[in-house]
C-alpha positions in Angstrom: 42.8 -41.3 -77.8 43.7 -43.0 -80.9 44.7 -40.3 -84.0 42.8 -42.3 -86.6 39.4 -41.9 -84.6 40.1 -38.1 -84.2 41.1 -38.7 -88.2 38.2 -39.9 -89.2 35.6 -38.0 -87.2 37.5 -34.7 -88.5 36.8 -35.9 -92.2 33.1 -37.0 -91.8 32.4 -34.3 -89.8 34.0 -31.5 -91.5 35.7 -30.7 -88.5 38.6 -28.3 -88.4 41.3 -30.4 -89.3 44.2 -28.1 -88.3 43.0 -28.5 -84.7 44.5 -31.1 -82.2 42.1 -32.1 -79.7 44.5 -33.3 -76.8 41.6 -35.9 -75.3 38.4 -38.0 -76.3 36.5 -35.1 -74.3 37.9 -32.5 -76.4 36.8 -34.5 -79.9 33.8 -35.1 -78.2 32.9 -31.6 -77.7 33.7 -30.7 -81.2 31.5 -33.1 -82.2 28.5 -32.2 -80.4 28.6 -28.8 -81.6 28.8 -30.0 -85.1 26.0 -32.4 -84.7 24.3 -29.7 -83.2 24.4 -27.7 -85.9 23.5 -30.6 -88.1 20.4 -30.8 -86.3 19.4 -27.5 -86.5 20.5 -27.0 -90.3 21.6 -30.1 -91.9 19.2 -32.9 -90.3 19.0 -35.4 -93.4 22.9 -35.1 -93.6 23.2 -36.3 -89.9 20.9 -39.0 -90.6 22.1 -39.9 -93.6 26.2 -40.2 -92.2 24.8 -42.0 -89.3 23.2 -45.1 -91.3 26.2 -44.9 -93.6 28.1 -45.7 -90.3 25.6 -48.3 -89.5 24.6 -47.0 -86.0 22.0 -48.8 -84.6 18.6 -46.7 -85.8 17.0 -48.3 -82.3 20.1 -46.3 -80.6 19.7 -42.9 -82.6 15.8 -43.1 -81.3 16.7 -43.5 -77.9 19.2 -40.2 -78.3 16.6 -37.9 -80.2 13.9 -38.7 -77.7 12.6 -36.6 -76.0 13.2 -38.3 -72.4 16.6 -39.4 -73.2 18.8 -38.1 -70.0 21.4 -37.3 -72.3 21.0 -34.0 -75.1 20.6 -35.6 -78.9 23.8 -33.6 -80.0 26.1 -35.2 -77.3 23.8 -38.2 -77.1 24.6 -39.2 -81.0 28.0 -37.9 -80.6 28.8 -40.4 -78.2 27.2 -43.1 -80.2 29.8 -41.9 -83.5 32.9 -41.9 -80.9 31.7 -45.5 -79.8 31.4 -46.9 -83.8 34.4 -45.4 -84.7 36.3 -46.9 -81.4 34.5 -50.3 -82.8 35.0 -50.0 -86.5 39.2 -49.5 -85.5 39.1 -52.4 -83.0 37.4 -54.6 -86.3 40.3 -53.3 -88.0 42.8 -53.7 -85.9 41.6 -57.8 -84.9 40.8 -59.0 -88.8 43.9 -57.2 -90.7 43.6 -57.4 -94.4 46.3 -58.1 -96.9 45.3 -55.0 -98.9 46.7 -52.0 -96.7 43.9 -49.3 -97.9 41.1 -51.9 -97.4 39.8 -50.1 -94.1 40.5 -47.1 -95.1 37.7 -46.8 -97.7 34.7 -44.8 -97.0 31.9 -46.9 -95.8 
């Protein structure tokens, strides 16, 4: 796993950032407890951090439905592991002159 997904997830996320998740699975179930409690407490937050990370609206319907096979908290956690994973391959294939370019908040 990449440190700068587990970097960024921990900053949006409000994550514990003096723990080291070892593996993807390990950020992953991190994550869906925080979402989960997003849900719960903090819905328009969620939402709101999810369109700012431009996930696909069609994709975060799928995950709150209620026949998705997948629970909505590990559902949309998946879906922010997969953007991140995309937004650092983008970064990573069109490098910019300016070295804090991609690292601005979206």
């Amino acid at each position: 796993m990449d440190q700068r997904i587990s970097d960024l997830v921990v900053q949006q996320f409000s994550l514990d950032p003096q723990k080291q998740f070892i593996n993807e699975e390990d950020l992953l179930q991190a994550l869906t407890e925080q979402v989960h409690f997003m849900i719960d407490n903090r819905l328009e937050l969620l939402l709101s951090l999810l369109y700012r990370m431009d996930i696909s609206e069609s994709k975060i319907n799928q995950m709150l439905s209620p026949a998705s096979p997948i629970d909505a908290d590990r559902g949309l956690a998946i879906l922010i592991l997969e953007r991140q994973k995309q937004r650092l391959l983008t970064k990573k294939t069109y490098q910019s002159g300016d070295p804090d370019f991609w690292s601005r908040d979206l």
